[in-house]
MOPAC internal coordinates of N, CA, C and O (Angstrom, degrees):
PM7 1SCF
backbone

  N    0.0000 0     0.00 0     0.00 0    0    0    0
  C    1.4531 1     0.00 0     0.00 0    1    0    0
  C    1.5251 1   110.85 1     0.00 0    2    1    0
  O    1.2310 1   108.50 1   133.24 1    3    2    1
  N    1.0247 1   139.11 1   -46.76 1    3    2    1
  C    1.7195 1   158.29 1   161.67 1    5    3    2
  C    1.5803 1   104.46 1   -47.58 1    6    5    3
  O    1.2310 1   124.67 1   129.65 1    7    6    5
  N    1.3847 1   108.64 1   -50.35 1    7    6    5
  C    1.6091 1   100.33 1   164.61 1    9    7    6
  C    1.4644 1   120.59 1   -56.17 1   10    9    7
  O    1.2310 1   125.08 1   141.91 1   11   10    9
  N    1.1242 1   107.86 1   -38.09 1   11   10    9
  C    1.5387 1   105.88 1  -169.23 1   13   11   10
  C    1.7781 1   106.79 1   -84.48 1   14   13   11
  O    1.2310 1   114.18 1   114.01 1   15   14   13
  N    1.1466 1   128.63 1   -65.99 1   15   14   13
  C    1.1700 1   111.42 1   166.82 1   17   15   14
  C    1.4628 1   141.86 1   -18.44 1   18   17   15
  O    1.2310 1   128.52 1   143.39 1   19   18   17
  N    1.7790 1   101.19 1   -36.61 1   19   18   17
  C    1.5750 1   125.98 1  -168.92 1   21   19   18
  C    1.6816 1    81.14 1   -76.27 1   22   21   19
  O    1.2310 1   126.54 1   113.19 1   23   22   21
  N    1.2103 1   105.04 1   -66.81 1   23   22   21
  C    1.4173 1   104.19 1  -166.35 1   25   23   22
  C    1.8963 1   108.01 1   -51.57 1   26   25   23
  O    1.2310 1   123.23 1   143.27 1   27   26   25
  N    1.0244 1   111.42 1   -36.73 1   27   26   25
  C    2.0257 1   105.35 1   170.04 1   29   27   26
  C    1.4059 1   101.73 1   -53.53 1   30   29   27
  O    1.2310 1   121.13 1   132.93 1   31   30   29
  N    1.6431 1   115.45 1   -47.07 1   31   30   29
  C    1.3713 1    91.25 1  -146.07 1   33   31   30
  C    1.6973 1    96.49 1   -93.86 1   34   33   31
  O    1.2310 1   120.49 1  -157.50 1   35   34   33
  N    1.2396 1   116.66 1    22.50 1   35   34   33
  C    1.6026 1   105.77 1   175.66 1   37   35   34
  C    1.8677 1    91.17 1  -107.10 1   38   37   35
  O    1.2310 1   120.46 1   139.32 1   39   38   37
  N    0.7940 1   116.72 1   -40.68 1   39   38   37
  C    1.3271 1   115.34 1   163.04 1   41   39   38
  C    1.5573 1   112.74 1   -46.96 1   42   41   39
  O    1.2310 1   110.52 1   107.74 1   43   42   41
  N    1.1014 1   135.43 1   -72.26 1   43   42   41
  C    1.5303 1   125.35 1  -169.47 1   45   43   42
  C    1.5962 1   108.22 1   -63.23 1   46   45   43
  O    1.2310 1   125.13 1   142.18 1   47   46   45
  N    1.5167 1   107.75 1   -37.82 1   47   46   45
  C    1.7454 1   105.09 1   157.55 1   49   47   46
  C    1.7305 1   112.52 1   -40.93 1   50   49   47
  O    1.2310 1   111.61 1   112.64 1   51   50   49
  N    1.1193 1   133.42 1   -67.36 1   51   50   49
  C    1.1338 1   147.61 1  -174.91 1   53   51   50
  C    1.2984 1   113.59 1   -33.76 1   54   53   51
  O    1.2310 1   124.86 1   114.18 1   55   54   53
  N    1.5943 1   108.27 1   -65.82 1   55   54   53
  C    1.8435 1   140.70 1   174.53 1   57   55   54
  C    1.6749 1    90.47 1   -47.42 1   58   57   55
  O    1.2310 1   121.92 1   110.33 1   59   58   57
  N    1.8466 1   113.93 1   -69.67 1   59   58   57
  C    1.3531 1   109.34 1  -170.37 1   61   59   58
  C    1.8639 1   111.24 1   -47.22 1   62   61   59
  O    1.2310 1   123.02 1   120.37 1   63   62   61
  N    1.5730 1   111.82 1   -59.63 1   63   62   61
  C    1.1062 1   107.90 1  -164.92 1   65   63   62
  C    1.6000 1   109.80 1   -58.29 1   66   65   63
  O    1.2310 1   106.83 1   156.93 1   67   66   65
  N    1.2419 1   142.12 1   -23.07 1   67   66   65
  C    1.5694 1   137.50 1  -155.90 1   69   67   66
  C    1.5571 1    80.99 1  -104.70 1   70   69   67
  O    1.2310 1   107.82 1   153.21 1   71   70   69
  N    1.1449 1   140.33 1   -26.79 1   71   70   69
  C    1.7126 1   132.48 1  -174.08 1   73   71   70
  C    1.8598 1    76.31 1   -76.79 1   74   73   71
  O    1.2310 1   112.79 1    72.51 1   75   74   73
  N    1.0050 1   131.22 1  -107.49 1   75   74   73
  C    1.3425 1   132.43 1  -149.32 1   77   75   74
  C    1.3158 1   117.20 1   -25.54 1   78   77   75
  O    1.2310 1   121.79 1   153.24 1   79   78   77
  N    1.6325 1   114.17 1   -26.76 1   79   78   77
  C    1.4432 1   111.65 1  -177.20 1   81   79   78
  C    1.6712 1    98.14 1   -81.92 1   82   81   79
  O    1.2310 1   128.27 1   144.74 1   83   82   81
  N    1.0289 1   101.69 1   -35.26 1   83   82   81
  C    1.6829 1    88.11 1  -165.42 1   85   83   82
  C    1.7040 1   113.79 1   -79.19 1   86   85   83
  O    1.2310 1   118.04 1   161.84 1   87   86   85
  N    1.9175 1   121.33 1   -18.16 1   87   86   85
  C    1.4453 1   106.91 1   141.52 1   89   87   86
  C    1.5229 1   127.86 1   -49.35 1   90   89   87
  O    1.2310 1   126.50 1   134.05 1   91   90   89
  N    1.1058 1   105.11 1   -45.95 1   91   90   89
  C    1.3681 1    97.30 1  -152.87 1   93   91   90
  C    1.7447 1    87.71 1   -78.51 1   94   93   91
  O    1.2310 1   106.01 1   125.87 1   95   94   93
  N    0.9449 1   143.57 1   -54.13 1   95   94   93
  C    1.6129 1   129.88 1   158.18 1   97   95   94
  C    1.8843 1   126.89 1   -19.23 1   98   97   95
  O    1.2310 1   136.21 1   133.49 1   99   98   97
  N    1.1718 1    86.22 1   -46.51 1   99   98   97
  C    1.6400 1    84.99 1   168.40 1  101   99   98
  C    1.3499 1   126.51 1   -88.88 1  102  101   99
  O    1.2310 1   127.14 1   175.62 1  103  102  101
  N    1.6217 1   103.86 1    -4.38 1  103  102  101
  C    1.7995 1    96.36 1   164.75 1  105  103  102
  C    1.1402 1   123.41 1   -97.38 1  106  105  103
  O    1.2310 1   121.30 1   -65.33 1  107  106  105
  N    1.5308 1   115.12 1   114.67 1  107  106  105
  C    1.4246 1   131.87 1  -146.81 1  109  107  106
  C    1.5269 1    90.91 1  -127.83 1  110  109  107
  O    1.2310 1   112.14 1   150.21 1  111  110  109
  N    1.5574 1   132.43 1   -29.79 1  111  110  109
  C    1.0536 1   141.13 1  -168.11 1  113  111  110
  C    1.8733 1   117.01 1   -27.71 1  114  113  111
  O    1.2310 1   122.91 1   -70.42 1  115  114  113
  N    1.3541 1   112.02 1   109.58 1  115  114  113
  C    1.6648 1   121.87 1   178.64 1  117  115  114
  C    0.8836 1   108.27 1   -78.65 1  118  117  115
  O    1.2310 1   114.86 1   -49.07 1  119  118  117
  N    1.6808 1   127.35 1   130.93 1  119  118  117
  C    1.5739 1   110.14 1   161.91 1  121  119  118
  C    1.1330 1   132.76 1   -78.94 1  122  121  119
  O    1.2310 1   100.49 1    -1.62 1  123  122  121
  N    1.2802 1   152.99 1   178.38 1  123  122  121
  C    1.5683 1   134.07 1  -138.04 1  125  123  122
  C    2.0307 1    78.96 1  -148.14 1  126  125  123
  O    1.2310 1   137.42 1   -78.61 1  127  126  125
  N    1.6182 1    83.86 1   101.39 1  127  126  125
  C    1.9347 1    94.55 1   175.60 1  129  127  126
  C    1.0238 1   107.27 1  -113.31 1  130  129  127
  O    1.2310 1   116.16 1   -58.08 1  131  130  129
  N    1.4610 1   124.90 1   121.92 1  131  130  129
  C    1.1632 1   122.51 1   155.21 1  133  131  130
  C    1.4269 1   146.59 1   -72.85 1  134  133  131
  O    1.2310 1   126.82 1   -70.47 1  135  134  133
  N    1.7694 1   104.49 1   109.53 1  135  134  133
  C    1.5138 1   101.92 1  -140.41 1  137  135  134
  C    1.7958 1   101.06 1   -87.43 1  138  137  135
  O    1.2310 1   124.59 1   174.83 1  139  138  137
  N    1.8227 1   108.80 1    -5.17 1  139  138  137
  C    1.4835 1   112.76 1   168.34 1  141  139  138
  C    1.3761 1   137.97 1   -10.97 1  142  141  139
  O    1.2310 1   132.63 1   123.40 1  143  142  141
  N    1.3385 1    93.20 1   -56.60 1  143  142  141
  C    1.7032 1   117.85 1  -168.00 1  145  143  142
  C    1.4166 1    98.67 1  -107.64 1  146  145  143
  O    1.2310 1   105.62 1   161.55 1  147  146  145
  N    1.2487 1   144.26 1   -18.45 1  147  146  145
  C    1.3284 1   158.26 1  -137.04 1  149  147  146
  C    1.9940 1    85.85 1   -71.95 1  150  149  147
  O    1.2310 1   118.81 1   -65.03 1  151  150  149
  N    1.1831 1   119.87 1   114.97 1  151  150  149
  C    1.7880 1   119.22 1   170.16 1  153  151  150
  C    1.8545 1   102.38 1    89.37 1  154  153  151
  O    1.2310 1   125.64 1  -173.98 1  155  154  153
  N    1.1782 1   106.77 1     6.02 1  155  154  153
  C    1.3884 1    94.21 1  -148.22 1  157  155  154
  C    2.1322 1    76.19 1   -91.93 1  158  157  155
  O    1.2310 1   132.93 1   -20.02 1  159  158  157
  N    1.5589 1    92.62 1   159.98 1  159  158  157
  C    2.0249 1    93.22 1  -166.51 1  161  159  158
  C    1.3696 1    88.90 1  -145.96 1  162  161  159
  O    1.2310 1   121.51 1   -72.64 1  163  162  161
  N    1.7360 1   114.71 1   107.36 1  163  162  161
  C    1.4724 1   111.33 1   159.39 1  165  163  162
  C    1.4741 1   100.29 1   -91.83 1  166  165  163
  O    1.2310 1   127.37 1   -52.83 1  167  166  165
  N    1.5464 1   103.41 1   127.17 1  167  166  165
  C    1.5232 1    88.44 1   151.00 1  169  167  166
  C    1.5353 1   153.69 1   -65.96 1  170  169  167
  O    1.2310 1   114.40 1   -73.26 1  171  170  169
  N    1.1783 1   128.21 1   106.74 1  171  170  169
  C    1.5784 1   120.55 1  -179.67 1  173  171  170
  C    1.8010 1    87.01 1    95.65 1  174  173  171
  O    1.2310 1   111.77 1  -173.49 1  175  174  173
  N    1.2150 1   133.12 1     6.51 1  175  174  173
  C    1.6865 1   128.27 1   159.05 1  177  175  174
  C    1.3375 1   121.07 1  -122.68 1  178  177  175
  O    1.2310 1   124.18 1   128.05 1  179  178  177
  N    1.2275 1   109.59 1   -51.95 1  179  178  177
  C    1.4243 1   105.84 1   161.71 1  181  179  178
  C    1.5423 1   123.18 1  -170.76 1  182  181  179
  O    1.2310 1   112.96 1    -1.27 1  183  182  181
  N    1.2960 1   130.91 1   178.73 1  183  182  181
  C    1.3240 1   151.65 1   162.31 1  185  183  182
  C    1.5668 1   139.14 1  -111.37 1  186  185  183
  O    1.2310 1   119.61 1   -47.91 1  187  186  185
  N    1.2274 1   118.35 1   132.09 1  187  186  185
  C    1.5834 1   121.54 1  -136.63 1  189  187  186
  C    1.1836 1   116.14 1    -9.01 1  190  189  187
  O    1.2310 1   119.01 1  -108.00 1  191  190  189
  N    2.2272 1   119.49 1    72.00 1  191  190  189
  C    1.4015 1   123.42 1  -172.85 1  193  191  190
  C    1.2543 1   124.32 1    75.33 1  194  193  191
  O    1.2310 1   118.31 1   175.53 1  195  194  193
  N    1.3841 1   120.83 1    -4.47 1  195  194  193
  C    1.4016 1   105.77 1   177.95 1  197  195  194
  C    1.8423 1    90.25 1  -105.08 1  198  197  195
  O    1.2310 1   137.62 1   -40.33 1  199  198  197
  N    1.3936 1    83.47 1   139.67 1  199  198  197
  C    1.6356 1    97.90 1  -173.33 1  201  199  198
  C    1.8555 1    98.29 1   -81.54 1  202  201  199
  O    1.2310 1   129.37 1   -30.28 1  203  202  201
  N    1.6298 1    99.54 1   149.72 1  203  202  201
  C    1.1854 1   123.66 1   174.07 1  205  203  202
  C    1.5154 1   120.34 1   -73.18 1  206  205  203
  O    1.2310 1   120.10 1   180.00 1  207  206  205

């Protein structure tokens, strides 16, 4: 009975570990920067877009 359990739980280890690899593989997600304003310097309004 102890065999078999051992053997589930190295198995669902297994299932868990290859599921976690294959999220973290598919998050590829870019963030979306807007490089527009990126350096851009108003004086006395703002700096790269962030308003004064």
């Amino acid at each position: 009975m102890i065999k078999y359990i051992r053997k589930i739980n190295l198995h669902l280890y297994k299932i868990l570990f290859i599921s976690i690899i294959i999220s973290l593989l598919s998050c590829n997600s870019t963030t979306g920067v807007d490089t527009s304003t990126y350096g851009l310097i108003i004086p006395g309004k703002s700096v790269n877009g962030i308003k004064l």
